[in-house]
C-alpha positions as CSV (number, residue, x, y, z in Angstrom):
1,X,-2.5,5.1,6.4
2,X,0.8,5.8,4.3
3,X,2.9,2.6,3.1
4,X,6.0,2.2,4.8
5,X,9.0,2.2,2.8
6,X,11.9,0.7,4.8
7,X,15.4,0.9,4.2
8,X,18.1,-1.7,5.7
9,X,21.8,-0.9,5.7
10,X,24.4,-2.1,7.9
11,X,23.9,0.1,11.0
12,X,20.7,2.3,10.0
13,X,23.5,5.7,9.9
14,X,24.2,5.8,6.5
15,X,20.6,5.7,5.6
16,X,19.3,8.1,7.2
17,X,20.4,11.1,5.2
18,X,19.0,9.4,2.3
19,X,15.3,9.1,4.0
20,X,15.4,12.7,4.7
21,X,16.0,13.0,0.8
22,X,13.1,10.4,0.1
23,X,10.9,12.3,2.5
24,X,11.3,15.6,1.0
25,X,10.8,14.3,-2.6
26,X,7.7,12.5,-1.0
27,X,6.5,15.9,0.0
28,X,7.5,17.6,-3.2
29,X,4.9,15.6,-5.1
30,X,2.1,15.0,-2.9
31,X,2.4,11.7,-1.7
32,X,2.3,10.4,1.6
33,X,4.8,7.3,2.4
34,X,6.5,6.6,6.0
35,X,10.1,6.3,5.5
36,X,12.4,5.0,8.2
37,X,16.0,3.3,7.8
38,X,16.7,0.4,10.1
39,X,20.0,-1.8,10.8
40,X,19.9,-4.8,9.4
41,X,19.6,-6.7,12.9
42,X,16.4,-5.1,12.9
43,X,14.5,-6.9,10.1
44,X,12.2,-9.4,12.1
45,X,11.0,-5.8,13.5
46,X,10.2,-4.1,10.8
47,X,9.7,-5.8,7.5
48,X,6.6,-7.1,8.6
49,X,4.4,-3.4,8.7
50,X,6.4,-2.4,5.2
51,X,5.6,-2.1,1.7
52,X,8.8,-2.3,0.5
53,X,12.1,-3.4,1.8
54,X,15.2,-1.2,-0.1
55,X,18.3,-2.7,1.2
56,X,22.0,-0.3,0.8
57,X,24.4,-1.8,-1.5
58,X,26.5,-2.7,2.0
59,X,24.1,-5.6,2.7
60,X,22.4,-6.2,-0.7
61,X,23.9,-9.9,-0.2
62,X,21.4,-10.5,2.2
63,X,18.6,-10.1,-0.9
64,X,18.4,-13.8,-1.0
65,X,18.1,-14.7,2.8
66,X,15.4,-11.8,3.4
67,X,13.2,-13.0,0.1
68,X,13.5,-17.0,1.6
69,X,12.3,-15.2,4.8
70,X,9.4,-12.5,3.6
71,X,8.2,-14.7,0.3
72,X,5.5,-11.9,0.3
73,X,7.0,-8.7,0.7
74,X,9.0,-6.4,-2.0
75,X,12.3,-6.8,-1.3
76,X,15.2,-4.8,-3.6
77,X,18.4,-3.4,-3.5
78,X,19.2,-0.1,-3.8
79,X,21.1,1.7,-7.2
80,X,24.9,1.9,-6.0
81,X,24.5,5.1,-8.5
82,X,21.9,6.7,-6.4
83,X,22.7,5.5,-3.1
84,X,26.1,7.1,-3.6
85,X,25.1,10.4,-4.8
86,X,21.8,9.9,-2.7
87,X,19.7,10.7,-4.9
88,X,16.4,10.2,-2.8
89,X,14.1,11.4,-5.8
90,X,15.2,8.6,-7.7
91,X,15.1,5.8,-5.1
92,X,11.8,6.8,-4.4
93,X,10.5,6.6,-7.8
94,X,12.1,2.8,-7.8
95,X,10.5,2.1,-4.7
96,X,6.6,3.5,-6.4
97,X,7.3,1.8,-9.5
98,X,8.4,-1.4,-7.7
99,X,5.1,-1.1,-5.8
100,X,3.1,-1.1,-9.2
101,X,2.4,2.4,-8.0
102,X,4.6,4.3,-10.8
């Protein structure tokens, strides 16, 4: 089963372009993650099932709350740098690395 990589923003919108860009650097190199962006609101939801949690610099001051809340999940926030040019190559690699997988 892949490991699911979930990203939190505000509203789960401004996200989403980035997963598709995640997804299709996923796919460039072979490996097989489930990507999904999710509104903050959604946490209790989906952090659970995930691997890693990538929150979007518009809610990376919830970082503290969500570690006090999932002590044993990954939980990180997103470069501003490569959120704003969503650069989903690069997040990914962040994601793997801070997965010991990179």
């Amino acid at each position: 089963m892949a490991k699911k990589i979930t990203l939190l923003c505000a509203a789960g919108m401004s996200t989403s372009l980035l997963v598709t860009k995640m997804k299709q650097a996923a796919e460039k190199n072979g490996w097989e993650y489930d990507i999904a962006a999710y509104s903050l609101a959604e946490a209790p939801t989906v952090v659970p099932d995930s691997a890693i949690v990538l929150l979007g610099p518009q809610v990376r001051f919830n970082e503290k709350k969500l570690k006090e809340q999932y002590p044993d999940k990954i939980i990180r926030c997103i470069e501003m740098r490569d959120y704003g040019t969503m650069n989903g190559d690069a997040v990914l690699k962040f994601a793997r690395k801070e997965m010991g997988e990179e």
